[in-house]
Each structure stands twice: as C-alpha cells, then as structure tokens.
PAMARLO-466451 format. One record per atom (N, C-alpha, C): residue in one letter; atom name; x, y, z. Coordinates in Angstrom, 3 decimals. Layout:
<sites>
SITE resn name        u        v        w
SITE    a   CA        X        Y        Z
...
</sites>
This chain:
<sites>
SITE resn name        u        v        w
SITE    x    N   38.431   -1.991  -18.927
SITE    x   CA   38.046   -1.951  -17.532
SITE    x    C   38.610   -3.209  -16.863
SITE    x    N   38.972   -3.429  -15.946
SITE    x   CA   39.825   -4.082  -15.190
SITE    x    C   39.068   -4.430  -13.891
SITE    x    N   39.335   -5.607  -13.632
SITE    x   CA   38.780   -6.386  -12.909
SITE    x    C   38.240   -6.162  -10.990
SITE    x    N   39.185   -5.026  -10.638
SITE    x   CA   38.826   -4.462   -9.928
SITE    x    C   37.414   -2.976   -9.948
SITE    x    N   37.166   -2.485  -10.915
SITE    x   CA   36.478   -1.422  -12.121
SITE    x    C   35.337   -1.907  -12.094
SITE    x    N   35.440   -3.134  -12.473
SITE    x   CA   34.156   -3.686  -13.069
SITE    x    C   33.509   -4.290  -11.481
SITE    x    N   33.972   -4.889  -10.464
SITE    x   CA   33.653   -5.168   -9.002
SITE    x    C   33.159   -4.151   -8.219
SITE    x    N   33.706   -2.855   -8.693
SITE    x   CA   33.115   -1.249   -8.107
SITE    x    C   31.618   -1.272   -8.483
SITE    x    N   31.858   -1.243  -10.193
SITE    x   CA   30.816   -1.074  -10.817
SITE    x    C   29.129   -1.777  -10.216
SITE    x    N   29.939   -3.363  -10.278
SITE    x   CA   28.407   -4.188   -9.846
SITE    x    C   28.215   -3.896   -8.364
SITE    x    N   29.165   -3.707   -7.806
SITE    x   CA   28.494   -2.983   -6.256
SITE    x    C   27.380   -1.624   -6.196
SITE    x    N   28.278   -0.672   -6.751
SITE    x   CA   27.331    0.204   -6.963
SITE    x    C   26.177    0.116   -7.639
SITE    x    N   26.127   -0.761   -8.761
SITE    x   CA   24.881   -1.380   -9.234
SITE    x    C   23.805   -1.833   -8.037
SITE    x    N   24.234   -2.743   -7.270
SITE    x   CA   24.181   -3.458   -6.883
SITE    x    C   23.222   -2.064   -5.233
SITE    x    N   23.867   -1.481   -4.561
SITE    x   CA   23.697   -0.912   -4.104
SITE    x    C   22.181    0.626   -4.208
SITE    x    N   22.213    0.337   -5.573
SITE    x   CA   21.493    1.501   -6.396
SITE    x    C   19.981    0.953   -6.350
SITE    x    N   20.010   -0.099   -7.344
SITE    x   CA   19.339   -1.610   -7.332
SITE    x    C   18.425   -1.235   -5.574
SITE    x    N   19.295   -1.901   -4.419
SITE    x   CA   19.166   -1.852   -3.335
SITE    x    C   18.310   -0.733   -2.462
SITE    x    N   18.874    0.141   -2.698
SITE    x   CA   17.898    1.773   -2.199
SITE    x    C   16.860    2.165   -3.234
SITE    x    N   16.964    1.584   -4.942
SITE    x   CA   15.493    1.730   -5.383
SITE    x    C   14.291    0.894   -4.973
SITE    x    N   14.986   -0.697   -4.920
SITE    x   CA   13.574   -1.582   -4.253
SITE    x    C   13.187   -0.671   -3.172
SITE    x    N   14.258   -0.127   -1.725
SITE    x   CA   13.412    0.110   -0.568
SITE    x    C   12.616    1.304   -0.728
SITE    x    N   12.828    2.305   -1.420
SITE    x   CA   12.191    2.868   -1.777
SITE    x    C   11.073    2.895   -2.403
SITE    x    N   11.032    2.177   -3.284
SITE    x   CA    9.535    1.529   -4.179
SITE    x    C    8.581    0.583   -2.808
SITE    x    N    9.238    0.000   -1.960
SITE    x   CA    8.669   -0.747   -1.322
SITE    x    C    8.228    0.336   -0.156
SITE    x    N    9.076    1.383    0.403
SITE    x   CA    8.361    2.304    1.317
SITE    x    C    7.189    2.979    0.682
SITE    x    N    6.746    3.054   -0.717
SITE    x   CA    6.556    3.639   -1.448
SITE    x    C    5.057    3.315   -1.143
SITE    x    N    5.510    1.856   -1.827
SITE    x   CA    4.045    1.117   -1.788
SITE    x    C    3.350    0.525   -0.598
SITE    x    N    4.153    0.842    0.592
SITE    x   CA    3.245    0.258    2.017
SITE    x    C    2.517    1.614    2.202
SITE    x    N    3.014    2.807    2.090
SITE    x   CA    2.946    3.916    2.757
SITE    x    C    1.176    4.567    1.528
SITE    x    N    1.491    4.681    0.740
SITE    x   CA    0.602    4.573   -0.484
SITE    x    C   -0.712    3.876   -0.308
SITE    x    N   -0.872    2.522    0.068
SITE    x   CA   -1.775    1.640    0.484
SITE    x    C   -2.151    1.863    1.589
SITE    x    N   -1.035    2.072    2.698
SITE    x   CA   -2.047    2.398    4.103
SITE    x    C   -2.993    3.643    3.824
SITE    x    N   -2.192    4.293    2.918
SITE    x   CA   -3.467    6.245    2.933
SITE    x    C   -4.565    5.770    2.218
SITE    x    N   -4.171    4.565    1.191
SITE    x   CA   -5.592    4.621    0.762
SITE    x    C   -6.313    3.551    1.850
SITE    x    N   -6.129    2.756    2.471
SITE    x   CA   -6.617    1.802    3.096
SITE    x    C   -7.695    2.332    4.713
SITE    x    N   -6.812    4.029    5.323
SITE    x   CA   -7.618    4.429    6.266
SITE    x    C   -8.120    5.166    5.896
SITE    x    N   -8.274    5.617    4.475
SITE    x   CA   -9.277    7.164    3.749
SITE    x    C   -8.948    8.282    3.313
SITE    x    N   -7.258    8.277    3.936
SITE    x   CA   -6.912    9.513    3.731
SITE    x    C   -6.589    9.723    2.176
SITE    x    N   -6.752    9.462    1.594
SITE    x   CA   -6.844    9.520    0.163
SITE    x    C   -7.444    8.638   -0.425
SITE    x    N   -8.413    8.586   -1.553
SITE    x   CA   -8.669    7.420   -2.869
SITE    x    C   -8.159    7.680   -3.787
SITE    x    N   -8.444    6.034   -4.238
SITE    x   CA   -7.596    5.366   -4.943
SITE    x    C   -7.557    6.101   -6.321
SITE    x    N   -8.638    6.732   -6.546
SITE    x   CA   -9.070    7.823   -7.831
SITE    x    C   -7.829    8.855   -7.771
SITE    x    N   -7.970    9.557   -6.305
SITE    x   CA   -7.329   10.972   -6.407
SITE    x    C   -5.715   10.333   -6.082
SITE    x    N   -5.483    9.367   -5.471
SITE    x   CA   -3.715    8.690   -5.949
SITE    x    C   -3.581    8.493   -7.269
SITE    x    N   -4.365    7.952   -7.875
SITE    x   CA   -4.063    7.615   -9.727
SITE    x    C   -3.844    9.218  -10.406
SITE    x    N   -4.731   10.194  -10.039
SITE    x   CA   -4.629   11.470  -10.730
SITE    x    C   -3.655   12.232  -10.348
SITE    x    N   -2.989   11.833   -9.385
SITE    x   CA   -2.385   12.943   -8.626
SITE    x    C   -0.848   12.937   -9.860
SITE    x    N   -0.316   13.862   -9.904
SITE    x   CA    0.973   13.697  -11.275
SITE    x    C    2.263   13.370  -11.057
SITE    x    N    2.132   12.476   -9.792
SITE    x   CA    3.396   11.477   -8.953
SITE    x    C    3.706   10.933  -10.304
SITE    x    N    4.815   10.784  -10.858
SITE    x   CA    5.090    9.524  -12.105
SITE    x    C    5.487    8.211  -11.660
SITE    x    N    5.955    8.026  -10.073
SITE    x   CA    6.019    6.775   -9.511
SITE    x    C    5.046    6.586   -8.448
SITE    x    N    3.619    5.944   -8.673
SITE    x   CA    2.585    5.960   -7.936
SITE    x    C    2.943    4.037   -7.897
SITE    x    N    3.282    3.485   -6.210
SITE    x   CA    3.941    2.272   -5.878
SITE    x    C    2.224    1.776   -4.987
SITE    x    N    1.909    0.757   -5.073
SITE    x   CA    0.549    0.209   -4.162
SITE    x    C    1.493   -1.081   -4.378
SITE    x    N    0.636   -1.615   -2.896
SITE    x   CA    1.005   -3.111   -2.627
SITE    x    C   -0.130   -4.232   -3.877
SITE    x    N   -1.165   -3.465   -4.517
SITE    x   CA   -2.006   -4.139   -5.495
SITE    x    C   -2.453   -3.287   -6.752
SITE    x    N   -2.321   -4.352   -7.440
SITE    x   CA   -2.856   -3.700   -8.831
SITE    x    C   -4.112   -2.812   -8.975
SITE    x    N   -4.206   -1.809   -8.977
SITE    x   CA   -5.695   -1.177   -9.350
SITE    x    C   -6.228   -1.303  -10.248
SITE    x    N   -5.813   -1.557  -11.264
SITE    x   CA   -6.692   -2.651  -12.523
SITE    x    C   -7.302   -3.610  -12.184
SITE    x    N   -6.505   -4.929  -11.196
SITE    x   CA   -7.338   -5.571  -10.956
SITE    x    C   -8.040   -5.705   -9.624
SITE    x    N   -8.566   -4.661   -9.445
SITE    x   CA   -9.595   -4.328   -8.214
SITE    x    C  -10.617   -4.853   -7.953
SITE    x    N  -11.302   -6.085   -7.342
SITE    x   CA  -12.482   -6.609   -7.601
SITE    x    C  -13.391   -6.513   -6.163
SITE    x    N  -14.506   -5.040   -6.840
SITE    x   CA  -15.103   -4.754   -5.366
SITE    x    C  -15.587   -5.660   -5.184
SITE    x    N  -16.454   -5.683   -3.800
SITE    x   CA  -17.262   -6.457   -3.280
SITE    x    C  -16.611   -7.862   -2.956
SITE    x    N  -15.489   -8.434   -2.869
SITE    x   CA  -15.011   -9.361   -2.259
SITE    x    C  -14.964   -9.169   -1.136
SITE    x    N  -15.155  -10.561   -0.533
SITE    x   CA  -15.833  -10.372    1.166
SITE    x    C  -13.985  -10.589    1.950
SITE    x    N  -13.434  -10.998    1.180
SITE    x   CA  -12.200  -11.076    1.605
SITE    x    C  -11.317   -9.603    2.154
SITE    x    N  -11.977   -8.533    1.108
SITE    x   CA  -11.280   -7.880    1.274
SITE    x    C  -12.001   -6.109    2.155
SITE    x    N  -11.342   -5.859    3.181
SITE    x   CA  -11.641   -5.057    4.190
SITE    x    C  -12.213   -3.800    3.723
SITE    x    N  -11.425   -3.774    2.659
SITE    x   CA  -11.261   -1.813    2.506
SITE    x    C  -11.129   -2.359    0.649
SITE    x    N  -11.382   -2.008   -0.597
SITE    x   CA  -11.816   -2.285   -1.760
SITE    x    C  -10.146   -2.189   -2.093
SITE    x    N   -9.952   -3.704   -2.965
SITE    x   CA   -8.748   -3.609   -3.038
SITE    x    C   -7.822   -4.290   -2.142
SITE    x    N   -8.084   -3.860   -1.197
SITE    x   CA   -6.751   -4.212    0.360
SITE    x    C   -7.597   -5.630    1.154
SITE    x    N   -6.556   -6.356    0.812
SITE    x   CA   -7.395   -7.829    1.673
SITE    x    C   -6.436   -7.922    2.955
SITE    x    N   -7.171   -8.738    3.902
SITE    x   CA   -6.895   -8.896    4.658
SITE    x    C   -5.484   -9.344    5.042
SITE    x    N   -5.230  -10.180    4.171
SITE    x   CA   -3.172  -10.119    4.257
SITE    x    C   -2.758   -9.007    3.857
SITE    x    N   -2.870   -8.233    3.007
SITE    x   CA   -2.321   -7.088    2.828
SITE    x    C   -2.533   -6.244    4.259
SITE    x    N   -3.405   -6.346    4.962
SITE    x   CA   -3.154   -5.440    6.587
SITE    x    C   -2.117   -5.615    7.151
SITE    x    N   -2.137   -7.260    7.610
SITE    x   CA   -1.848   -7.919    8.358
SITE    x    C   -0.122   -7.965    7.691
SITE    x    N    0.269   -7.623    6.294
SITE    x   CA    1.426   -8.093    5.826
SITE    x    C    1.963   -6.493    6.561
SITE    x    N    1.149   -4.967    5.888
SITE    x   CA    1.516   -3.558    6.603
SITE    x    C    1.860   -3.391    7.900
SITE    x    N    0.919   -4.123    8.721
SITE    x   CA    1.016   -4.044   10.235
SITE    x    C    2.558   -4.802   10.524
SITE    x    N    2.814   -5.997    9.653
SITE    x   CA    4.271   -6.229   10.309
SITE    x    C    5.407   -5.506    9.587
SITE    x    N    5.135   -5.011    8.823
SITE    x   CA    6.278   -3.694    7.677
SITE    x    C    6.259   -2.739    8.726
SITE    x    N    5.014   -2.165    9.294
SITE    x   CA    4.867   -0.549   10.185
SITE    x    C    5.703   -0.835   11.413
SITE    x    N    5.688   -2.475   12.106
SITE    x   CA    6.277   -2.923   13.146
SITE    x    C    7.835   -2.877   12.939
SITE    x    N    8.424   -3.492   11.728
SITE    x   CA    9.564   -3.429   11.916
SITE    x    C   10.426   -2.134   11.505
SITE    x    N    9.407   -0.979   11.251
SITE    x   CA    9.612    0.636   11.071
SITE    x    C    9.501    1.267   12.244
SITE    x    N    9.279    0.831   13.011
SITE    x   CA    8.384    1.441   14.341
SITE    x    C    7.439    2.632   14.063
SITE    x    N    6.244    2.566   13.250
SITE    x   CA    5.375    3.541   12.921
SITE    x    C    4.282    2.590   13.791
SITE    x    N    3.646    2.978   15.306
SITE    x   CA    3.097    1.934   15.669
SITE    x    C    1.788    2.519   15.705
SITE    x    N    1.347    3.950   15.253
SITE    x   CA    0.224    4.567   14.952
SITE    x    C   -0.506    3.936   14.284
SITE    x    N    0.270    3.790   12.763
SITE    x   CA   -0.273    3.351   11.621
SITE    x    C   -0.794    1.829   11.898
SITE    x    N    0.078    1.155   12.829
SITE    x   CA   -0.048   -0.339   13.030
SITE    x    C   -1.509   -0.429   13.906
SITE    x    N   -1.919    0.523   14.353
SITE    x   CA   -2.909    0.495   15.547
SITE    x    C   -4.196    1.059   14.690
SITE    x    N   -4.133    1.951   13.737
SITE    x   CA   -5.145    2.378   12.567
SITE    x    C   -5.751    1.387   11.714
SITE    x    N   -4.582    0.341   11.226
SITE    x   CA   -4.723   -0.953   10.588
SITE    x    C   -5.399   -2.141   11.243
SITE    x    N   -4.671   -1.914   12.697
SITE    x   CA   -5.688   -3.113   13.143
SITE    x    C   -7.121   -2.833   13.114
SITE    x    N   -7.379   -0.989   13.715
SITE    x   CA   -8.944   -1.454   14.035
SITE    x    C   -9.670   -1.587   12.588
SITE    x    N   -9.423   -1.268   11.611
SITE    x   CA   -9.750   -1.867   10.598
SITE    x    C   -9.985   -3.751   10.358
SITE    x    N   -9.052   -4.317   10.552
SITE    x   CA   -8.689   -5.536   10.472
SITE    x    C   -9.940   -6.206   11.976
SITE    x    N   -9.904   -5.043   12.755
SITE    x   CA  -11.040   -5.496   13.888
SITE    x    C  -12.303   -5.113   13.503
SITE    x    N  -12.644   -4.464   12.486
SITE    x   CA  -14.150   -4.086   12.288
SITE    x    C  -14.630   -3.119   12.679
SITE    x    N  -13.272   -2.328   13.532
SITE    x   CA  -13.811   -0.851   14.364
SITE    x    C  -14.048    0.336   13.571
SITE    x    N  -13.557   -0.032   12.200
SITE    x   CA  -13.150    1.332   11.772
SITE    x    C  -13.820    0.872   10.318
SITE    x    N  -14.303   -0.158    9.917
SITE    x   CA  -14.596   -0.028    8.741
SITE    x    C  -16.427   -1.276    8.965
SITE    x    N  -17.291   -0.154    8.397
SITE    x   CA  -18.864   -0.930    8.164
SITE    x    C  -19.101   -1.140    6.889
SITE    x    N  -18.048   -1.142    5.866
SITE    x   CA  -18.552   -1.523    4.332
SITE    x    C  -18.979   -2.785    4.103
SITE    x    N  -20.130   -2.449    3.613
SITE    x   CA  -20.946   -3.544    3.210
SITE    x    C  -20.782   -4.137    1.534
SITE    x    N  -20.511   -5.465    0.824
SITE    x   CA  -19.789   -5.824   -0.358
SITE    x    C  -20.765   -4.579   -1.349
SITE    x    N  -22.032   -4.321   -0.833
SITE    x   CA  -22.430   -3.840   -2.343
SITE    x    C  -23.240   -2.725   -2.368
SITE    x    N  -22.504   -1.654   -1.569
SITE    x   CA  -21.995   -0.386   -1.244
SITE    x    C  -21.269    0.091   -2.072
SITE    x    N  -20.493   -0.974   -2.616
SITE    x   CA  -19.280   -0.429   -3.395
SITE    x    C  -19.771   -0.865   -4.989
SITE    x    N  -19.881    0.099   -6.228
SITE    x   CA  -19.457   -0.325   -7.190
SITE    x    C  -18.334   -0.649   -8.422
SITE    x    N  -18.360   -1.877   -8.820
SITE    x   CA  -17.143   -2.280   -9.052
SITE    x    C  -16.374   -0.854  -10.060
SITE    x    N  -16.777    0.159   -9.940
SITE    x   CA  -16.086    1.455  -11.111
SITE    x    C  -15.856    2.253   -9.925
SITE    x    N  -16.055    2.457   -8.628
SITE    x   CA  -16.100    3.114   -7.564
SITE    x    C  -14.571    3.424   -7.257
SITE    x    N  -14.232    4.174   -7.429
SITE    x   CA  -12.884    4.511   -6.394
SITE    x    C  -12.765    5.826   -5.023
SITE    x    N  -14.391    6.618   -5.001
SITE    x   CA  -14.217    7.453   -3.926
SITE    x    C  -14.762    7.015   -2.594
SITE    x    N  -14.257    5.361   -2.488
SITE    x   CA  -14.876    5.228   -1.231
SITE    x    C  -14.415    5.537   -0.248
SITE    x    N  -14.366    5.938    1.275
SITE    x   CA  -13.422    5.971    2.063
SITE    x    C  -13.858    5.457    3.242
SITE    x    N  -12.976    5.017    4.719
SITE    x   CA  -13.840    4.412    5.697
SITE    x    C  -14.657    5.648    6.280
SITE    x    N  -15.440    4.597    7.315
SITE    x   CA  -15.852    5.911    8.077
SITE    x    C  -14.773    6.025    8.963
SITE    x    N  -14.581    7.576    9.387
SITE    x   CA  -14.383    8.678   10.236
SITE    x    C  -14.445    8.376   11.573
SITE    x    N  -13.557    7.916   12.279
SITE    x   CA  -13.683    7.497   14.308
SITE    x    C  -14.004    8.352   14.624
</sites>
C-alpha cells in the first residue's frame, strides 16, 4: 500500500470515526431528553432490544434522591448541557420542555418519592 492508499485509508477512517461519535452523541442527547420529560423510563429504554442504547449517564450509577438532580439520574448540567446541544440543532421545543423542568414547572419530585431500585418514574403531565 502506498503512501497515497494508506492517506485515503486514515481519512476514511477518520471520517467513519466522525459520523459514529455524532451519531452516538445524537443518540445520547435525544435518549436522555425522552427519559428526562417522561416519555419513556429508564426501565422500558434498558428493555427495549435497541443493541446501541447511548444516555448522557450511566444507569448503573444512578443515585436517586440527590437533590442535585431534577429528574433521577439527569442533573442539572445535564439540562442545561441538552438545552445548548437542542440550541445548536434548532429543536427549540425540546429546549423549552427542558427548561420548564430546570424551572420547577414541570417537575414536583420530591428526593424520597423515588426509590433508589425505581426506574418507572416519570414527570408529571402539563
């Protein structure tokens, strides 16, 4: 292989590489917001027989009842990180769903409501 061959090669590598991160990364904003406004839990995403199931956080290490975090799982940078991902997508629905969350409009969970084995929680319903 010859030196021009092998420069194809790592491009296209390189390129492949490129459209799998954005993909894994559309993957995992898009994934987290459904679980983050209700439209799915985190239970019925794990079961579902996707073989690439992408979240912005580990669901292993899920630790309910942190006051940090809005929606079980999803902390408050994680909104605030979606809301500027949805912005530079122009999905400004999703960005406006997230905030009232992030405002308290959309979510009354209380830390110990939730138990730490819990995954069918969802917000309330506007």
């Amino acid at each position: 292989m010859d030196r021009d061959e092998r420069f194809m090669d790592d491009l296209f590598d390189d390129i492949n590489r490129s459209d799998w991160e954005e993909r894994l990364t559309r993957m995992a904003f898009n994934n987290t917001y459904r679980v983050a406004i209700g439209e799915i839990t985190l239970g019925e995403l794990m079961d579902s027989n996707d073989p690439e199931i992408a979240l912005m956080f580990n669901p292993q290490d899920v630790i309910y009842g942190n006051e940090k975090e809005l929606v079980p799982g999803i902390t408050r940078a994680m909104l605030e990180e979606m809301i500027e991902y949805f912005i530079e997508t122009e999905e400004y629905e999703k960005c406006a769903k997230l905030q009232k969350i992030l405002d308290g409009r959309c979510s009354s969970r209380e830390p110990t409501e939730i138990s730490k084995n819990s995954t069918a929680w969802k917000p309330p319903r506007e």
